[in-house]
N, C-alpha and C positions, 0 to 999 in steps of 0.2 A: 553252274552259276545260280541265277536266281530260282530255274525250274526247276534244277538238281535237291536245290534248300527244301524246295515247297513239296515237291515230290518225298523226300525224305518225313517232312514233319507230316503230311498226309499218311505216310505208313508209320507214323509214331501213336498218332493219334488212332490209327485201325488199332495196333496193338494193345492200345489202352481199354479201347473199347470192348476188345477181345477178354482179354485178361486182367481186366478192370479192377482186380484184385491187388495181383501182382504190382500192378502200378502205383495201385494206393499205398501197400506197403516202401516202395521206395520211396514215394513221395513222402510219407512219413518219415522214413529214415533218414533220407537228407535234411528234412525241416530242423528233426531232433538236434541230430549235427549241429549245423547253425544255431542252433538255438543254446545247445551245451558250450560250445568253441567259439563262437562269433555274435554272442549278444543278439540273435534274431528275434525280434519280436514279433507273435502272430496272437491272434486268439483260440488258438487249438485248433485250429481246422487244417485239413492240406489247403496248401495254395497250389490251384490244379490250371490258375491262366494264366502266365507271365507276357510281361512286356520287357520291353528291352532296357526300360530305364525302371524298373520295378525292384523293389527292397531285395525282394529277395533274389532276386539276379545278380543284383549288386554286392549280395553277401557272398552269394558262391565265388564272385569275380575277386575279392578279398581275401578269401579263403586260397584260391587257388594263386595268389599273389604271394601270401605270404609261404605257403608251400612249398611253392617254385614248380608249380606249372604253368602251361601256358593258360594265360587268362582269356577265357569264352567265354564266363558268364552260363555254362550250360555243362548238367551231367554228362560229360561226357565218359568215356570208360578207362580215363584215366583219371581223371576227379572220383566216380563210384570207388576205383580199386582205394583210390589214397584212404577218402573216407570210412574202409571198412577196416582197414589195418589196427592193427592192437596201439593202444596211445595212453599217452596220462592224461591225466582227468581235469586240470589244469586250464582255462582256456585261454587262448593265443595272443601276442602282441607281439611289436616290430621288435627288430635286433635285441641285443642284451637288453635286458629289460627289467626293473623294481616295480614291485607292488606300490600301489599310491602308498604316500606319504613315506618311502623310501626306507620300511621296518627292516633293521637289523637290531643283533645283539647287543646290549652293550657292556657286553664282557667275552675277555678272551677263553676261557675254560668253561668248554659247555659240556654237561651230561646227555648220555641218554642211556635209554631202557630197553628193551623189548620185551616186549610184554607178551606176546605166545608167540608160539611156533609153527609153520605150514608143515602138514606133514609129507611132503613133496620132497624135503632133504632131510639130510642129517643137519642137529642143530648144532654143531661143530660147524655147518660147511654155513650155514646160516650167519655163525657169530665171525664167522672168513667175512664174507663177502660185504657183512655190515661195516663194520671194521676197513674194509678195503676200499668203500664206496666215500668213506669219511675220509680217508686218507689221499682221495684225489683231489679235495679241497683242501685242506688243511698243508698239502704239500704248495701251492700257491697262496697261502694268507697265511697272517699270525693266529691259529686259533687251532686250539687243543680237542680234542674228544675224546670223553674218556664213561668207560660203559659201568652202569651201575646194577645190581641185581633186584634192588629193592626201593620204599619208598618213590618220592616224586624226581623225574628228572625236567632237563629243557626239550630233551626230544622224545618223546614216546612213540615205538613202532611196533605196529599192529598189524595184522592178517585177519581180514573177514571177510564175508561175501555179503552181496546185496547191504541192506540196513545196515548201518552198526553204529550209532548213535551218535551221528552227524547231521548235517542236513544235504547229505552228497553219497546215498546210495550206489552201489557198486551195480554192474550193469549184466554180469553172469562171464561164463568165457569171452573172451576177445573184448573187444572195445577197450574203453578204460578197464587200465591194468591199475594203476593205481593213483595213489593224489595225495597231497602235504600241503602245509599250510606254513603263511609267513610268520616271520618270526616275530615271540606277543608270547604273554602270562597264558593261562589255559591252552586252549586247544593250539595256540600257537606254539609253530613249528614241527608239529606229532605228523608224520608217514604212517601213512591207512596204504595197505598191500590187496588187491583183490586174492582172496583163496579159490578164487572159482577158476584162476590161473592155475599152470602145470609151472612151478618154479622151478628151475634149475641153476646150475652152475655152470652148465656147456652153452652149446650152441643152439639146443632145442628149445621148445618151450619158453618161455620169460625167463630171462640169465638176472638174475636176482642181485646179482652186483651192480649191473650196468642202469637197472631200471632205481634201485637204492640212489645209486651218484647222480641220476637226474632228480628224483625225488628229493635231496638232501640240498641241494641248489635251490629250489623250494622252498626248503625250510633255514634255510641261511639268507632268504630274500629277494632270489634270480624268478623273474618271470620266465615265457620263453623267447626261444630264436630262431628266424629264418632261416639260420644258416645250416643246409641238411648234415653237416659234417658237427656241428655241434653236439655236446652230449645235452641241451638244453631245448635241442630241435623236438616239437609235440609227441611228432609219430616216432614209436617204437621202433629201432633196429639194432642190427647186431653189430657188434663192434670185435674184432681181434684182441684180443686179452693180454697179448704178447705185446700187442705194438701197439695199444692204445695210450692216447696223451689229450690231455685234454686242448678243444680247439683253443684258439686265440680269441675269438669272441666271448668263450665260456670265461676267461682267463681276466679279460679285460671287464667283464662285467661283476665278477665276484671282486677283482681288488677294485674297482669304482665304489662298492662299499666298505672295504675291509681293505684299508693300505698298508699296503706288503711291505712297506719301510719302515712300520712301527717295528718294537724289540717286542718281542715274544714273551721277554724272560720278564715285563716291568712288574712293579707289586703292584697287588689289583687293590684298590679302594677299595672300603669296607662299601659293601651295598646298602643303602638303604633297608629298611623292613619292613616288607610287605604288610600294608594293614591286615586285622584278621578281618573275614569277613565279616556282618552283620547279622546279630543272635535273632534268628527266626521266632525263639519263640520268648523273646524277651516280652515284657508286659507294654511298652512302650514302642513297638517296633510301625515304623510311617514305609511308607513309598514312596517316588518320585512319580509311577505310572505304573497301570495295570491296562491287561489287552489279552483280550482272545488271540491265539495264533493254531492255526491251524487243526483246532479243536484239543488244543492246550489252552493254558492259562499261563503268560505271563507278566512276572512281578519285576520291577524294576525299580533299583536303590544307589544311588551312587554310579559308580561306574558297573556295578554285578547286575546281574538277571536270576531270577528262578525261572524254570517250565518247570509245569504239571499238568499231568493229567486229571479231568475231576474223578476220575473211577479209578485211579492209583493212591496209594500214600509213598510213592516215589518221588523226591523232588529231587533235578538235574539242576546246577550250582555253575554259572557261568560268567567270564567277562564278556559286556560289552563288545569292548575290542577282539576278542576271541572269533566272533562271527562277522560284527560291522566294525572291521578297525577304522574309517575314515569318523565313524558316531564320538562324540560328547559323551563325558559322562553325566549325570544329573538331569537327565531328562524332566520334561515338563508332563507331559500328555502323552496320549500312545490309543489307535484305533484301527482295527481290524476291521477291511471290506471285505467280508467273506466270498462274496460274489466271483470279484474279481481275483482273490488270492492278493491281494495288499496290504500291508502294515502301515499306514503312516505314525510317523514319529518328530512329536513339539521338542524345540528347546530356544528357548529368546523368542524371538520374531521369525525361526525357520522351521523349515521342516522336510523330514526324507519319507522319501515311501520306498519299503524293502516287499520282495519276492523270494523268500525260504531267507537262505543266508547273501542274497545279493540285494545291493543297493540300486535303485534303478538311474540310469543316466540323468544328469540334467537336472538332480538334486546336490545339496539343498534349493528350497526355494523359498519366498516370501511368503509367509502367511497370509497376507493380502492378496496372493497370488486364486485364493482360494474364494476368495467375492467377500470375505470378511471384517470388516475394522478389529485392529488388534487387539482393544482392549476386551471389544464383546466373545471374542475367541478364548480370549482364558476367563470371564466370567463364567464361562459354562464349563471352562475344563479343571474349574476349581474342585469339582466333582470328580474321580475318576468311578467307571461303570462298567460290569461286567454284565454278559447275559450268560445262562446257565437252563440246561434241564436236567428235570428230576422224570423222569419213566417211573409212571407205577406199573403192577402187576396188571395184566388184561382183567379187565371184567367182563369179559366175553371174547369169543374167537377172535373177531372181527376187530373189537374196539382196544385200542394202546393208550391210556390218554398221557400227554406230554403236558408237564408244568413249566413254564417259563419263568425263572426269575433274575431280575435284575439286582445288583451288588454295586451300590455308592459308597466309594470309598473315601473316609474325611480323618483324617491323623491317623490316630491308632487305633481308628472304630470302622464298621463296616455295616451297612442299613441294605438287609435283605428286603428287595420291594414287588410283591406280588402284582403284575401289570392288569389280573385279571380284577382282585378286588379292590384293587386301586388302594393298597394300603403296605405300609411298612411292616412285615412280619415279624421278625428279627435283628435286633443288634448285632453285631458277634465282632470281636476282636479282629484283627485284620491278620493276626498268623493263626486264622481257624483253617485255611486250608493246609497247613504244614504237621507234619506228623508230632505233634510236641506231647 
């Protein structure tokens, strides 16, 4: 009963004490969890005291809801095990499930590519299983795939480990195995594969088919599902290759966007033509918004984005929608809290604040929301302003000096402004940072 509990959390708490270490690292591991899977929000620290109606009690209790354990609200050693199981990277929602604003294709004959190879198989057994993971989709809806060698496709599938030029680093063996995006121009729809996996075509290691036909659901516009027998369920398992079929929930979620009673065979409308994008080093070239991000620089035009580094002449060429599909195009303003790790982002009268490539709950909101009257809010964002340092060389062991300088940016000019001598240095064109 009650003495059983207290006596129990009394030798939880010794063992913490004990191995204070140990503990911190779980504590950490499940925050992370939460945090990657279930929208947890903390300030980076463990949360080492819970209460019974406390955030994060109440995530675990969600987590293990939508899992299909029993819900305690508490690590227990069947929550630990689930959480440490290999999973897609993907995080979690109720039943068959779309991405907000419910992105599909809108056409029936989609490409893709693959673009390297794990060297874990033969790429014979690789271009099987790809092939084979599109074909458990496509046997339930009207919609073709058909594999290209070269140039741009709708699905690009890749193998790398950790970094690889996303904002969704891969996390080393186990964990997330891999992760794909909804369907959208740029990075949408592209299957990212961890390499730090052992991929296979058996039963060992990650079975490269099974984890493909989850990942391609994904990128067709399937969230996930509770149901453990789904091929759409988070955590990784193994499936019989003989006798697998796809669930009834997988079934009923893909034709809820893609009705299985269209004809396959209809002529497809000529597509529209993608505008080209905007000539960077045109003599006229304006922005919609500029912003620090994450010790990048980003330029924002329309519906595209540039990043850059200032100590590269690399610029990354992105949509919008590619990272915040719910975003407008044509943004107003845009300002980085370094502090906090926050983006907010103007457009009309609202505004969102993102963390890496997520949107944070509960946006958009009112401008007003912010203590400001709307009009004095775009008076001042008539301006956009970057900050920037220049590192000179030491003039002594000890001394580094750091130059700070601000960049107002007004049409197709840019006013370099020295905060020290309180004077404009510089003009310079507004694509002085692009490599022209």
């Amino acid at each position: 009963g009650v003495l059983k509990q207290r006596v129990s959390l009394m030798c939880f708490i010794t063992k913490c004490s004990i191995y204070r270490a140990n503990c911190l690292i779980i504590y950490l591991f499940h925050q992370k969890y939460l945090e990657n899977y279930y929208s947890f929000k903390t300030d980076g620290k463990p949360v080492l005291r819970w209460k019974s109606n406390s955030p994060i009690v109440n995530k675990i209790k969600e987590m293990q809801e939508f899992i299909g354990l029993e819900v305690t609200g508490k690590l227990d050693s069947n929550t630990l095990e689930m959480m440490q199981k290999p999973r897609c990277g993907v995080p979690d929602v109720a039943d068959f499930s779309t991405f907000a604003g419910q992105p599909k294709w809108g056409k029936k004959n989609l490409t893709y590519r693959i673009l390297n190879y794990t060297p874990d198989m033969a790429q014979v057994d690789v271009d099987a299983a790809i092939k084979k993971a599109f074909t458990v989709w496509s046997n339930v809806i009207p919609l073709t795939f058909t594999r290209v060698d070269r140039g741009d496709a709708d699905i690009l599938i890749s193998f790398a480990a950790r970094v690889h030029n996303d904002f969704n680093p891969f996390d080393g063996p186990g964990g997330t195995v891999a992760h794909a995006y909804a369907p959208g121009n740029g990075i949408g729809g592209d299957a990212h594969f961890d390499e730090d996996e052992d991929w296979t075509k058996g039963s060992q290691g990650s079975n490269l088919f099974f984890v493909a036909a989850h990942e391609f659901g994904h990128s067709l516009g399937l969230f996930h599902s509770r149901h453990p027998d789904s091929l759409m369920y988070p955590v990784y398992r193994h499936f019989d290759s003989k006798t697998f079929r796809l669930h009834q929930d997988d079934i009923n979620g893909i034709q809820y966007l893609y009705d299985p009673t269209e004809s396959t065979v209809s002529i497809e409308p000529l597509e529209p033509t993608e505008p080209l994008p905007p000539n960077t080093c045109g003599p006229n070239l304006t922005f919609n918004a500029v912003t620090t991000f994450r010790g990048e620089i980003m330029f924002f035009k329309d519906k595209y984005f540039w990043r850059k580094h200032p100590s590269s002449r690399e610029v990354d060429f992105n949509l919008i929608s590619s990272f915040w599909s719910p975003l407008p195009s044509g943004l107003d303003a845009a300002c980085e809290i370094t502090d906090r790790d926050e983006t907010f982002l103007f457009k009309g009268n609202e505004f969102w604040v993102v963390k890496g490539d997520t949107i944070l709950s509960g946006y958009p909101k009112k401008i007003r929301d912010l203590g400001f009257p709307k009009d004095f809010m775009f008076n001042i964002l008539e301006y956009e302003v970057i900050r920037t340092t220049e590192q000179t060389k030491p003039t002594s062991p000890i001394t580094v000096p750091l130059i700070w300088f601000f960049y107002f940016f007004r049409g197709s000019r840019q006013f370099e402004f020295d905060p020290i001598a309180k004077k404009v240095t510089r003009v310079l064109k507004t694509n002085f940072w692009f490599p022209c």
